[in-house]
C-alpha positions in Angstrom: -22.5 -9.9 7.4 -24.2 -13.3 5.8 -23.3 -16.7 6.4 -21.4 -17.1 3.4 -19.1 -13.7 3.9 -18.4 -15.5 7.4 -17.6 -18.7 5.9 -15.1 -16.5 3.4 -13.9 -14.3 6.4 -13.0 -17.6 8.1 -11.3 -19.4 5.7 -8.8 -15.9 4.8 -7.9 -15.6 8.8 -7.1 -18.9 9.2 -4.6 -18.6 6.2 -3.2 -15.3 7.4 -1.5 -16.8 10.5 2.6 -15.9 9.8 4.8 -19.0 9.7 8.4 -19.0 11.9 9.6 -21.6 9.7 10.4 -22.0 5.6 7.5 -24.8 5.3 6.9 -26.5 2.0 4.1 -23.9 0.6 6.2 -20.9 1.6 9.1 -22.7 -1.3 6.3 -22.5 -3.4 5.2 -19.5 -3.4 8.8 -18.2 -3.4 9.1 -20.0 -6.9 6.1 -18.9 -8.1 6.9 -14.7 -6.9 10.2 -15.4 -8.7 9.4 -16.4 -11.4 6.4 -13.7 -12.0 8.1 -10.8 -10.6 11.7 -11.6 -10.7 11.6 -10.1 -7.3 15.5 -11.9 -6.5 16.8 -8.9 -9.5 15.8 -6.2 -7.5 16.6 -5.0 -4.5 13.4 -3.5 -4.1 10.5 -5.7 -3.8 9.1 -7.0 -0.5 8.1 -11.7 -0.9 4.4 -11.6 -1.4 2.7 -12.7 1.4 -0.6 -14.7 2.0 -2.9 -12.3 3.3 -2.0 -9.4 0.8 -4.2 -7.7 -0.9 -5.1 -5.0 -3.3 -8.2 -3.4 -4.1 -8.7 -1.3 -7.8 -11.4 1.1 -8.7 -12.5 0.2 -12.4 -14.4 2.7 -14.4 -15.2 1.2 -18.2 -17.9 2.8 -19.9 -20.4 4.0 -17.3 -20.0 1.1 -15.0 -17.6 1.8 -11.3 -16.8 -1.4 -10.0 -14.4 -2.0 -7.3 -12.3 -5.0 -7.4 -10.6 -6.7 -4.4 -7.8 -9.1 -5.1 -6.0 -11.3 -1.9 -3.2 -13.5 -1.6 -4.2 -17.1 -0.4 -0.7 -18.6 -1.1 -0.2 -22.1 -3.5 -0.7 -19.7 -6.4 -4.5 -18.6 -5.0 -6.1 -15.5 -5.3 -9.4 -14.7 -3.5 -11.4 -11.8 -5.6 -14.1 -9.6 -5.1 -16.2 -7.4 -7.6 -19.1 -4.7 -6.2 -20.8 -2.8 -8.7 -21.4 0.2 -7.5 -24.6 1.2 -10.0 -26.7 -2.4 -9.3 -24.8 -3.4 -6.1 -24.3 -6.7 -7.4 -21.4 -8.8 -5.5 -18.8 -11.5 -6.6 -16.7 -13.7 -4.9 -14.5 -15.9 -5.9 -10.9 -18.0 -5.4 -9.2 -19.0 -8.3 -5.7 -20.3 -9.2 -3.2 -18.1 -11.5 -1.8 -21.1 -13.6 0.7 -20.9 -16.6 -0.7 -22.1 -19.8 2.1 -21.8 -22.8 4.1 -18.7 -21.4 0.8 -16.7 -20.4 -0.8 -16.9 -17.2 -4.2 -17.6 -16.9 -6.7 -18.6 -14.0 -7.9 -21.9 -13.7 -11.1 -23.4 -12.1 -13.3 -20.7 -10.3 -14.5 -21.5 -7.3 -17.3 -19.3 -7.0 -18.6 -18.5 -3.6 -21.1 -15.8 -4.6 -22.6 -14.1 -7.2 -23.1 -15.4 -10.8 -20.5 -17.0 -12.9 -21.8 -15.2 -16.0 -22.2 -11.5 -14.9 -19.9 -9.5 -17.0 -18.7 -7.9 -13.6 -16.8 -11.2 -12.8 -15.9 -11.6 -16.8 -14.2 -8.1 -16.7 -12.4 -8.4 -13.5 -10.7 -12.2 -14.7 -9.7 -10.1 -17.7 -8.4 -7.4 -15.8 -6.4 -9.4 -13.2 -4.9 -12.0 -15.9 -4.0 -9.2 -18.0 -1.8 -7.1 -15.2 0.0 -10.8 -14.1 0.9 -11.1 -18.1 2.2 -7.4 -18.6 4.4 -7.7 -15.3 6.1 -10.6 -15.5 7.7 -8.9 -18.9 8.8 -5.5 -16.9 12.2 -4.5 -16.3 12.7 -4.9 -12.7 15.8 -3.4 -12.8 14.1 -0.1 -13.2 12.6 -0.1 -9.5 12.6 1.8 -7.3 11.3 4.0 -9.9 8.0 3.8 -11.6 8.2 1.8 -14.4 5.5 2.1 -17.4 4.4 -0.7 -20.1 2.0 -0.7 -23.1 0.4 -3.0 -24.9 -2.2 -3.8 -27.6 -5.3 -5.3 -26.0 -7.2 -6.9 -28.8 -10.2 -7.3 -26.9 -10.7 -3.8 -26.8 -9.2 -2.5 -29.7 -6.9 -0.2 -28.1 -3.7 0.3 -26.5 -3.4 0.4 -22.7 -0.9 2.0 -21.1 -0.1 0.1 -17.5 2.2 1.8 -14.2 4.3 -0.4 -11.8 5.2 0.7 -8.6 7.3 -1.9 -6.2 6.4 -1.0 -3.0 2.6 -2.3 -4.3 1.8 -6.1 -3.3 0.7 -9.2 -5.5 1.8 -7.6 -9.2 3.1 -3.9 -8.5 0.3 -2.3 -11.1 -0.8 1.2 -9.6 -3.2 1.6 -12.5 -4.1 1.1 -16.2 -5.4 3.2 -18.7 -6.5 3.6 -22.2 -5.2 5.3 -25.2 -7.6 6.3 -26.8 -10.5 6.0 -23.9 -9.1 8.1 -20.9 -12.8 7.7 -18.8 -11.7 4.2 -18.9 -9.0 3.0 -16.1 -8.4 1.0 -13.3 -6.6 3.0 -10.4 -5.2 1.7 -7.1 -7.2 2.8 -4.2 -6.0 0.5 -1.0 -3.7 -2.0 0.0 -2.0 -3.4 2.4 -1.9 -6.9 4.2 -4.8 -8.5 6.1 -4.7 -7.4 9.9 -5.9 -9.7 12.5 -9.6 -9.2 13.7 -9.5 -6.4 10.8 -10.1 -8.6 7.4 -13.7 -7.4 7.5 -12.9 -3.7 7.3 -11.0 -5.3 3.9 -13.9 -7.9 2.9 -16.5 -5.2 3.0 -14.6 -2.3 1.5 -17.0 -0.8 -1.0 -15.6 2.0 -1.7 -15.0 5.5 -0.2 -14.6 9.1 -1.3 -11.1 10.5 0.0 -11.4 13.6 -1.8 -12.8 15.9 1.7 -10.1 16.3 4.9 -11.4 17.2 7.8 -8.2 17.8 9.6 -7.5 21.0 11.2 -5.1 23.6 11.3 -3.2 26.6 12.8 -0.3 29.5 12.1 2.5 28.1 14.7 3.8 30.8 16.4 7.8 32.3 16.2 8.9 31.1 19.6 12.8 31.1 20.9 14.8 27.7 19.7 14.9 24.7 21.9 17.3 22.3 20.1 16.4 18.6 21.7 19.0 15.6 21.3 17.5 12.3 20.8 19.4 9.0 20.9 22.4 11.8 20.3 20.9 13.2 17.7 20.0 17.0 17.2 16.3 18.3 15.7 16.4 21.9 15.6 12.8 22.5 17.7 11.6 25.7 19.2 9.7 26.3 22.2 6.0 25.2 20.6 7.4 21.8 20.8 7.0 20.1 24.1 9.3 17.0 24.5 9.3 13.4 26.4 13.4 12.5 26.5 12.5 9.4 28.1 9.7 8.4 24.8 12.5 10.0 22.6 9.5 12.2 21.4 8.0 15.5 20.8 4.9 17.1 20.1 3.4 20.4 19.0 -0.4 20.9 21.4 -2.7 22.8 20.2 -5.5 23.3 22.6 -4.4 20.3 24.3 -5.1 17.9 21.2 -1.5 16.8 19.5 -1.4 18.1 15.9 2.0 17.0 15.3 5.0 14.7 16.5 8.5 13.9 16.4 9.5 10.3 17.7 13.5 8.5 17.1 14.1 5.5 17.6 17.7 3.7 17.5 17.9 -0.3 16.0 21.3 -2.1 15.7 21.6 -1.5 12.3 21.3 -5.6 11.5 17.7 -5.1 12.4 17.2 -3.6 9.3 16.7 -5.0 5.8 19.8 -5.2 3.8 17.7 -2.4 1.6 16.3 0.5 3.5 13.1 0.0 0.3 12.4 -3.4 1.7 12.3 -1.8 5.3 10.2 0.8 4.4 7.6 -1.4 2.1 7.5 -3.6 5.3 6.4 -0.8 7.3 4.0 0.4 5.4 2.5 -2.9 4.5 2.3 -3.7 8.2 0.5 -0.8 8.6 -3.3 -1.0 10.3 -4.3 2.3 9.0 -5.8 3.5 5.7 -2.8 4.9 3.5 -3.6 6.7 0.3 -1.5 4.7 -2.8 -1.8 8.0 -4.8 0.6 10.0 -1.6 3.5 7.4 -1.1 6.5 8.5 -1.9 9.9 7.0 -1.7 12.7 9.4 -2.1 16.4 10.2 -1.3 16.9 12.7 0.8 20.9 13.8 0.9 22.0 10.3 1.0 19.2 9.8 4.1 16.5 6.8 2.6 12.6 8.7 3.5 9.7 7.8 2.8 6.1 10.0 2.9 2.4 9.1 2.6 -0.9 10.4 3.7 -3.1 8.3 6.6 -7.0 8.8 6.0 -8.7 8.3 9.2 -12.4 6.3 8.0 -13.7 7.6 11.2 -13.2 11.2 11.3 -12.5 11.8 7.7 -9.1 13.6 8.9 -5.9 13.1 6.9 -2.8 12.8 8.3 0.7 12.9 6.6 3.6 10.4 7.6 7.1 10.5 7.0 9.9 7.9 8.1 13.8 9.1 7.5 16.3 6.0 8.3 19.8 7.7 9.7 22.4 5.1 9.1 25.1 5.8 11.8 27.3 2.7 11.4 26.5 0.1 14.1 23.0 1.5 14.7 20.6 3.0 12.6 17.8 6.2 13.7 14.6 6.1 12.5 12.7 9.1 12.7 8.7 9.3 12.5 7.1 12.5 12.2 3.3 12.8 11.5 0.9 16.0 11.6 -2.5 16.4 10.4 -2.3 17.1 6.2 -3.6 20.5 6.7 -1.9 21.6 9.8 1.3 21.0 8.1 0.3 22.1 4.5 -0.3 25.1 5.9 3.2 25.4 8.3 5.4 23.5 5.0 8.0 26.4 5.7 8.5 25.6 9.4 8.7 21.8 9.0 10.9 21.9 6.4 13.6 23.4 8.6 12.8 21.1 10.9 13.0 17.8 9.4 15.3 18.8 6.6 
Protein backbone atom coordinates (compact mmCIF):
# COMPACT_ATOMS: atom_id res chain seq x y z
CA UNK A 1 0.00 0.00 0.00
CA UNK A 2 1.43 3.73 -0.93
CA UNK A 3 1.61 6.58 1.16
CA UNK A 4 -1.39 8.16 -0.17
CA UNK A 5 -3.78 4.80 0.23
CA UNK A 6 -2.40 5.07 3.99
CA UNK A 7 -3.15 8.66 4.20
CA UNK A 8 -6.86 7.63 2.80
CA UNK A 9 -7.00 4.36 5.00
CA UNK A 10 -6.33 6.74 7.91
CA UNK A 11 -8.58 9.33 7.51
CA UNK A 12 -11.87 6.52 6.80
CA UNK A 13 -10.85 4.63 10.37
CA UNK A 14 -10.67 7.56 12.18
CA UNK A 15 -14.32 8.42 11.02
CA UNK A 16 -15.60 4.94 11.57
CA UNK A 17 -15.38 5.11 15.40
CA UNK A 18 -19.36 4.54 16.55
CA UNK A 19 -20.75 7.46 18.61
CA UNK A 20 -22.83 6.57 22.12
CA UNK A 21 -24.42 9.84 21.87
CA UNK A 22 -26.96 11.78 19.14
CA UNK A 23 -24.00 14.52 18.40
CA UNK A 24 -24.69 17.33 16.03
CA UNK A 25 -23.37 15.49 12.63
CA UNK A 26 -25.27 12.36 13.49
CA UNK A 27 -28.75 15.16 13.27
CA UNK A 28 -27.33 15.81 10.14
CA UNK A 29 -27.02 13.07 8.58
CA UNK A 30 -30.38 11.85 9.92
CA UNK A 31 -31.87 14.85 7.90
CA UNK A 32 -30.09 14.33 5.10
CA UNK A 33 -31.06 10.01 4.94
CA UNK A 34 -34.58 11.31 5.45
CA UNK A 35 -34.93 13.38 3.19
CA UNK A 36 -33.17 11.05 0.30
CA UNK A 37 -34.53 7.88 1.35
CA UNK A 38 -37.60 8.59 3.35
CA UNK A 39 -36.17 5.90 5.46
CA UNK A 40 -38.82 7.27 8.67
CA UNK A 41 -41.93 5.65 5.88
CA UNK A 42 -40.66 2.42 6.09
CA UNK A 43 -40.29 0.12 8.41
CA UNK A 44 -37.61 -1.40 6.67
CA UNK A 45 -34.49 0.48 6.20
CA UNK A 46 -31.53 0.41 8.51
CA UNK A 47 -29.95 4.90 9.39
CA UNK A 48 -26.99 4.95 7.02
CA UNK A 49 -23.99 4.89 8.81
CA UNK A 50 -20.47 6.49 8.25
CA UNK A 51 -18.37 3.72 7.42
CA UNK A 52 -20.88 2.04 4.90
CA UNK A 53 -20.01 1.19 1.82
CA UNK A 54 -20.95 -0.37 -1.46
CA UNK A 55 -18.88 -1.49 -4.20
CA UNK A 56 -20.57 -2.01 -8.11
CA UNK A 57 -19.14 -3.80 -10.96
CA UNK A 58 -19.71 -1.56 -14.19
CA UNK A 59 -19.52 -3.11 -17.60
CA UNK A 60 -20.31 -0.24 -20.49
CA UNK A 61 -19.03 -1.04 -23.77
CA UNK A 62 -15.87 -3.12 -23.37
CA UNK A 63 -14.63 -1.39 -20.24
CA UNK A 64 -15.09 -3.51 -16.41
CA UNK A 65 -14.57 -1.07 -13.93
CA UNK A 66 -15.34 -1.51 -10.34
CA UNK A 67 -16.59 1.21 -8.29
CA UNK A 68 -16.30 1.60 -4.54
CA UNK A 69 -18.64 4.16 -2.81
CA UNK A 70 -18.23 4.89 1.35
CA UNK A 71 -20.11 6.80 3.69
CA UNK A 72 -18.00 9.68 5.42
CA UNK A 73 -21.07 11.26 7.14
CA UNK A 74 -21.89 15.51 6.60
CA UNK A 75 -23.26 14.39 3.29
CA UNK A 76 -19.57 12.84 2.11
CA UNK A 77 -18.89 10.07 -0.04
CA UNK A 78 -15.43 8.66 -0.49
CA UNK A 79 -15.13 6.83 -4.12
CA UNK A 80 -13.03 4.59 -5.89
CA UNK A 81 -12.79 3.52 -9.64
CA UNK A 82 -10.21 0.47 -10.88
CA UNK A 83 -10.27 -0.26 -14.30
CA UNK A 84 -9.77 -3.45 -14.77
CA UNK A 85 -8.30 -3.44 -18.67
CA UNK A 86 -5.53 -0.37 -17.96
CA UNK A 87 -5.45 -0.73 -14.08
CA UNK A 88 -5.88 2.79 -13.76
CA UNK A 89 -7.07 4.04 -10.04
CA UNK A 90 -9.30 6.94 -8.76
CA UNK A 91 -9.86 8.23 -5.60
CA UNK A 92 -11.84 10.71 -4.57
CA UNK A 93 -14.27 12.38 -1.64
CA UNK A 94 -16.89 14.46 -2.71
CA UNK A 95 -20.05 16.05 -1.24
CA UNK A 96 -23.78 14.96 -2.58
CA UNK A 97 -25.38 18.46 -2.51
CA UNK A 98 -28.93 19.54 -3.74
CA UNK A 99 -28.93 21.86 -6.54
CA UNK A 100 -32.76 22.77 -7.66
CA UNK A 101 -34.50 19.40 -6.62
CA UNK A 102 -31.61 17.14 -8.16
CA UNK A 103 -28.72 16.02 -6.31
CA UNK A 104 -25.47 16.59 -7.53
CA UNK A 105 -21.76 16.33 -6.15
CA UNK A 106 -20.00 19.32 -5.41
CA UNK A 107 -16.16 20.00 -5.20
CA UNK A 108 -14.00 16.80 -5.82
CA UNK A 109 -11.37 16.42 -3.74
CA UNK A 110 -9.21 14.23 -5.65
CA UNK A 111 -6.73 12.17 -3.93
CA UNK A 112 -5.57 10.11 -6.80
CA UNK A 113 -5.75 9.51 -10.21
CA UNK A 114 -6.69 12.12 -12.92
CA UNK A 115 -9.63 14.45 -12.73
CA UNK A 116 -10.35 14.05 -16.46
CA UNK A 117 -10.20 10.19 -17.00
CA UNK A 118 -13.49 9.18 -18.22
CA UNK A 119 -13.31 6.34 -15.55
CA UNK A 120 -13.94 9.03 -12.76
CA UNK A 121 -16.53 10.98 -15.39
CA UNK A 122 -18.62 7.78 -15.57
CA UNK A 123 -18.61 6.81 -12.09
CA UNK A 124 -19.85 10.69 -10.89
CA UNK A 125 -22.60 9.98 -13.51
CA UNK A 126 -23.36 6.80 -12.23
CA UNK A 127 -23.49 7.57 -8.53
CA UNK A 128 -25.54 11.03 -9.01
CA UNK A 129 -27.82 9.30 -11.24
CA UNK A 130 -28.84 6.27 -8.55
CA UNK A 131 -29.15 9.28 -5.57
CA UNK A 132 -31.68 11.04 -8.15
CA UNK A 133 -33.81 7.86 -9.15
CA UNK A 134 -34.16 6.81 -5.29
CA UNK A 135 -35.14 9.57 -3.64
CA UNK A 136 -38.40 9.34 -6.21
CA UNK A 137 -39.11 5.49 -5.20
CA UNK A 138 -42.01 4.26 -3.30
CA UNK A 139 -40.71 3.28 -0.09
CA UNK A 140 -43.71 1.89 0.85
CA UNK A 141 -43.12 -0.94 -1.40
CA UNK A 142 -40.08 -2.38 0.86
CA UNK A 143 -39.36 -5.00 1.94
CA UNK A 144 -39.95 -6.03 -1.57
CA UNK A 145 -37.87 -5.17 -4.50
CA UNK A 146 -38.83 -2.22 -5.93
CA UNK A 147 -38.02 -1.31 -9.82
CA UNK A 148 -37.74 2.26 -11.54
CA UNK A 149 -37.05 3.53 -15.13
CA UNK A 150 -36.04 6.30 -16.59
CA UNK A 151 -34.85 8.10 -19.75
CA UNK A 152 -31.17 8.87 -19.55
CA UNK A 153 -30.41 11.42 -22.15
CA UNK A 154 -26.92 11.01 -22.04
CA UNK A 155 -27.06 7.77 -23.36
CA UNK A 156 -30.01 7.75 -25.42
CA UNK A 157 -31.69 4.96 -23.76
CA UNK A 158 -33.88 3.83 -20.99
CA UNK A 159 -32.37 2.31 -17.85
CA UNK A 160 -34.13 0.21 -15.86
CA UNK A 161 -32.80 0.57 -11.97
CA UNK A 162 -33.64 -2.33 -8.79
CA UNK A 163 -33.88 -1.22 -5.08
CA UNK A 164 -33.42 -3.52 -2.43
CA UNK A 165 -33.62 -2.01 1.40
CA UNK A 166 -31.54 -4.09 3.21
CA UNK A 167 -28.57 -2.39 0.64
CA UNK A 168 -26.68 0.64 2.32
CA UNK A 169 -26.10 4.39 1.16
CA UNK A 170 -29.12 4.32 -1.79
CA UNK A 171 -30.68 0.71 -1.88
CA UNK A 172 -29.73 0.22 -5.88
CA UNK A 173 -28.79 -3.53 -6.40
CA UNK A 174 -28.11 -2.82 -10.05
CA UNK A 175 -28.97 -0.92 -13.31
CA UNK A 176 -29.35 -1.83 -16.66
CA UNK A 177 -30.10 -0.86 -20.16
CA UNK A 178 -32.93 -1.24 -22.44
CA UNK A 179 -31.77 -1.50 -25.24
CA UNK A 180 -27.90 -2.43 -24.31
CA UNK A 181 -28.12 -5.50 -21.97
CA UNK A 182 -23.85 -5.94 -21.94
CA UNK A 183 -24.17 -2.64 -20.32
CA UNK A 184 -25.04 -2.71 -16.37
CA UNK A 185 -23.82 -1.97 -13.08
CA UNK A 186 -24.45 -4.90 -10.56
CA UNK A 187 -23.86 -5.01 -6.79
CA UNK A 188 -21.02 -7.13 -5.90
CA UNK A 189 -20.21 -6.31 -1.95
CA UNK A 190 -21.23 -4.43 0.89
CA UNK A 191 -21.31 -4.05 4.07
CA UNK A 192 -19.85 -1.53 6.77
CA UNK A 193 -16.19 -0.86 7.40
CA UNK A 194 -14.75 -3.27 10.06
CA UNK A 195 -11.99 -2.27 12.33
CA UNK A 196 -8.43 -3.18 11.22
CA UNK A 197 -10.33 -4.55 7.99
CA UNK A 198 -10.91 -1.19 5.77
CA UNK A 199 -8.07 -2.40 3.61
CA UNK A 200 -9.53 -5.71 2.68
CA UNK A 201 -12.43 -2.90 1.47
CA UNK A 202 -9.85 -0.09 0.02
CA UNK A 203 -8.11 -2.61 -2.07
CA UNK A 204 -10.98 -4.70 -3.29
CA UNK A 205 -10.35 -5.08 -7.00
CA UNK A 206 -12.47 -7.42 -7.84
CA UNK A 207 -12.98 -11.18 -7.54
CA UNK A 208 -14.50 -14.07 -9.39
CA UNK A 209 -17.22 -15.86 -7.10
CA UNK A 210 -18.40 -18.03 -9.72
CA UNK A 211 -16.12 -21.48 -8.41
CA UNK A 212 -17.01 -23.15 -4.69
CA UNK A 213 -14.79 -25.12 -3.33
CA UNK A 214 -16.83 -26.38 -0.50
CA UNK A 215 -17.23 -29.98 0.07
CA UNK A 216 -19.82 -32.35 0.46
CA UNK A 217 -21.37 -35.75 1.55
CA UNK A 218 -24.75 -38.13 1.53
CA UNK A 219 -25.77 -37.87 5.46
CA UNK A 220 -26.64 -40.98 6.55
CA UNK A 221 -30.44 -42.26 7.89
CA UNK A 222 -29.58 -42.48 11.49
CA UNK A 223 -32.35 -43.05 14.49
CA UNK A 224 -34.05 -39.49 15.73
CA UNK A 225 -32.48 -37.53 18.51
CA UNK A 226 -34.94 -34.66 19.15
CA UNK A 227 -32.62 -31.83 21.22
CA UNK A 228 -34.50 -28.96 23.17
CA UNK A 229 -32.82 -25.71 23.18
CA UNK A 230 -33.80 -22.67 25.32
CA UNK A 231 -37.18 -25.04 25.35
CA UNK A 232 -37.40 -25.35 22.08
CA UNK A 233 -37.53 -28.60 19.98
CA UNK A 234 -35.30 -29.19 16.48
CA UNK A 235 -36.13 -32.44 15.21
CA UNK A 236 -32.13 -33.88 14.87
CA UNK A 237 -31.06 -37.37 14.38
CA UNK A 238 -28.16 -39.16 15.57
CA UNK A 239 -25.54 -37.49 12.86
CA UNK A 240 -25.95 -34.47 14.92
CA UNK A 241 -23.73 -34.23 17.90
CA UNK A 242 -24.96 -31.44 20.43
CA UNK A 243 -23.29 -28.94 23.17
CA UNK A 244 -26.61 -28.11 25.58
CA UNK A 245 -24.53 -25.94 27.42
CA UNK A 246 -23.45 -23.70 23.76
CA UNK A 247 -27.24 -24.28 22.89
CA UNK A 248 -25.60 -25.91 19.71
CA UNK A 249 -25.18 -28.61 17.30
CA UNK A 250 -23.20 -29.86 14.68
CA UNK A 251 -23.05 -32.46 11.93
CA UNK A 252 -18.71 -33.87 11.75
CA UNK A 253 -17.65 -35.11 9.00
CA UNK A 254 -14.22 -36.53 9.36
CA UNK A 255 -13.78 -34.40 12.24
CA UNK A 256 -14.11 -31.04 10.29
CA UNK A 257 -17.84 -29.37 11.11
CA UNK A 258 -19.89 -29.14 7.84
CA UNK A 259 -22.89 -27.90 9.41
CA UNK A 260 -24.45 -26.26 12.66
CA UNK A 261 -27.36 -25.44 14.68
CA UNK A 262 -26.94 -22.68 17.34
CA UNK A 263 -30.31 -20.71 19.50
CA UNK A 264 -29.93 -18.19 21.25
CA UNK A 265 -32.79 -16.53 23.49
CA UNK A 266 -32.82 -12.21 23.87
CA UNK A 267 -35.55 -10.51 25.89
CA UNK A 268 -37.56 -9.65 23.15
CA UNK A 269 -36.86 -5.53 23.74
CA UNK A 270 -33.38 -6.39 22.49
CA UNK A 271 -34.72 -6.58 19.29
CA UNK A 272 -35.62 -3.94 16.75
CA UNK A 273 -39.21 -2.94 16.71
CA UNK A 274 -38.96 -4.60 12.97
CA UNK A 275 -37.42 -8.02 12.80
CA UNK A 276 -36.02 -6.34 8.87
CA UNK A 277 -34.10 -3.76 10.71
CA UNK A 278 -32.69 -6.62 13.01
CA UNK A 279 -31.79 -8.69 10.37
CA UNK A 280 -30.13 -5.74 8.01
CA UNK A 281 -28.12 -5.00 11.21
CA UNK A 282 -26.87 -8.38 11.30
CA UNK A 283 -25.85 -8.72 8.15
CA UNK A 284 -24.37 -5.32 7.82
CA UNK A 285 -22.25 -6.01 10.95
CA UNK A 286 -21.11 -8.92 9.37
CA UNK A 287 -17.06 -9.35 8.90
CA UNK A 288 -17.38 -11.91 6.24
CA UNK A 289 -17.89 -11.69 2.44
CA UNK A 290 -21.78 -12.06 1.74
CA UNK A 291 -22.82 -12.54 -1.82
CA UNK A 292 -25.73 -9.48 -2.54
CA UNK A 293 -27.09 -11.73 -5.45
CA UNK A 294 -27.97 -14.80 -2.33
CA UNK A 295 -29.76 -12.61 0.36
CA UNK A 296 -32.96 -13.31 0.83
CA UNK A 297 -35.52 -12.03 3.28
CA UNK A 298 -38.57 -14.02 3.53
CA UNK A 299 -41.55 -15.14 5.74
CA UNK A 300 -41.55 -18.21 6.76
CA UNK A 301 -45.24 -19.27 8.49
CA UNK A 302 -45.35 -16.10 10.35
CA UNK A 303 -41.45 -16.89 11.59
CA UNK A 304 -39.25 -13.54 10.08
CA UNK A 305 -35.76 -15.59 8.19
CA UNK A 306 -33.45 -14.51 6.51
CA UNK A 307 -30.71 -16.59 4.03
CA UNK A 308 -27.51 -15.66 2.20
CA UNK A 309 -24.35 -17.24 1.02
CA UNK A 310 -20.73 -16.43 2.91
CA UNK A 311 -17.73 -16.65 0.34
CA UNK A 312 -14.62 -17.45 2.19
CA UNK A 313 -11.61 -15.21 0.02
CA UNK A 314 -9.30 -17.65 1.44
CA UNK A 315 -10.36 -21.01 0.55
CA UNK A 316 -12.78 -20.16 -2.12
CA UNK A 317 -15.52 -22.23 -0.05
CA UNK A 318 -19.13 -21.02 0.13
CA UNK A 319 -21.06 -21.29 2.86
CA UNK A 320 -24.91 -20.69 3.27
CA UNK A 321 -26.51 -18.81 6.36
CA UNK A 322 -29.82 -18.63 7.55
CA UNK A 323 -31.19 -16.66 10.77
CA UNK A 324 -35.05 -17.58 11.79
CA UNK A 325 -36.31 -14.99 14.75
CA UNK A 326 -39.01 -17.11 17.11
CA UNK A 327 -41.04 -14.47 18.78
CA UNK A 328 -42.21 -16.21 22.02
CA UNK A 329 -43.75 -13.18 23.87
CA UNK A 330 -41.25 -11.86 26.48
CA UNK A 331 -38.24 -13.38 24.79
CA UNK A 332 -37.38 -13.93 21.38
CA UNK A 333 -35.08 -17.34 19.73
CA UNK A 334 -32.87 -16.75 17.19
CA UNK A 335 -31.74 -19.57 15.40
CA UNK A 336 -28.38 -19.71 13.14
CA UNK A 337 -27.82 -22.56 11.08
CA UNK A 338 -24.89 -22.48 8.45
CA UNK A 339 -23.37 -25.53 6.31
CA UNK A 340 -21.09 -25.44 3.48
CA UNK A 341 -23.34 -24.42 0.02
CA UNK A 342 -22.65 -27.72 -1.44
CA UNK A 343 -22.90 -29.92 1.57
CA UNK A 344 -26.31 -28.77 2.00
CA UNK A 345 -27.36 -28.31 -1.75
CA UNK A 346 -26.83 -31.62 -1.97
CA UNK A 347 -28.77 -32.92 1.63
CA UNK A 348 -31.85 -29.80 0.71
CA UNK A 349 -34.27 -32.74 1.64
CA UNK A 350 -32.91 -33.43 5.10
CA UNK A 351 -32.45 -29.79 6.15
CA UNK A 352 -35.60 -28.92 5.18
CA UNK A 353 -37.22 -31.10 7.77
CA UNK A 354 -35.01 -29.88 9.99
CA UNK A 355 -35.25 -26.28 9.95
CA UNK A 356 -38.72 -26.15 8.52
Amino acid sequence: MNRKSLSILFVITMMIIPLSFLSAQDTEDRDFFNELLNFDNSDVLTMPQVGDYVIYKSNFGNNEMIITIISMGNRDFFFKTFDKNNYEVNEFKATLILDGGEYELGDIALKSGDSNSEDLKLAILESVSMFNVRKNINTSEFPKAINASIDWEAVDDTVQYNFRPWIPIVNMYNRTYSDNRVNGLKLIRFGRLQKNREADILNFTGLDTSFDNSPTSVIKELPMNPTAFDGMNIPLDLNWTSAEKANTSEILVDDQRYAYINIQTVPTENIDESSYLFLNKLILNNRKYILPESVDFLDFKGTPSLKYVIFDEGTLKKSIAIVMLYNRGEYTSILSFTSYLKFYSDNRGYFNKVLF
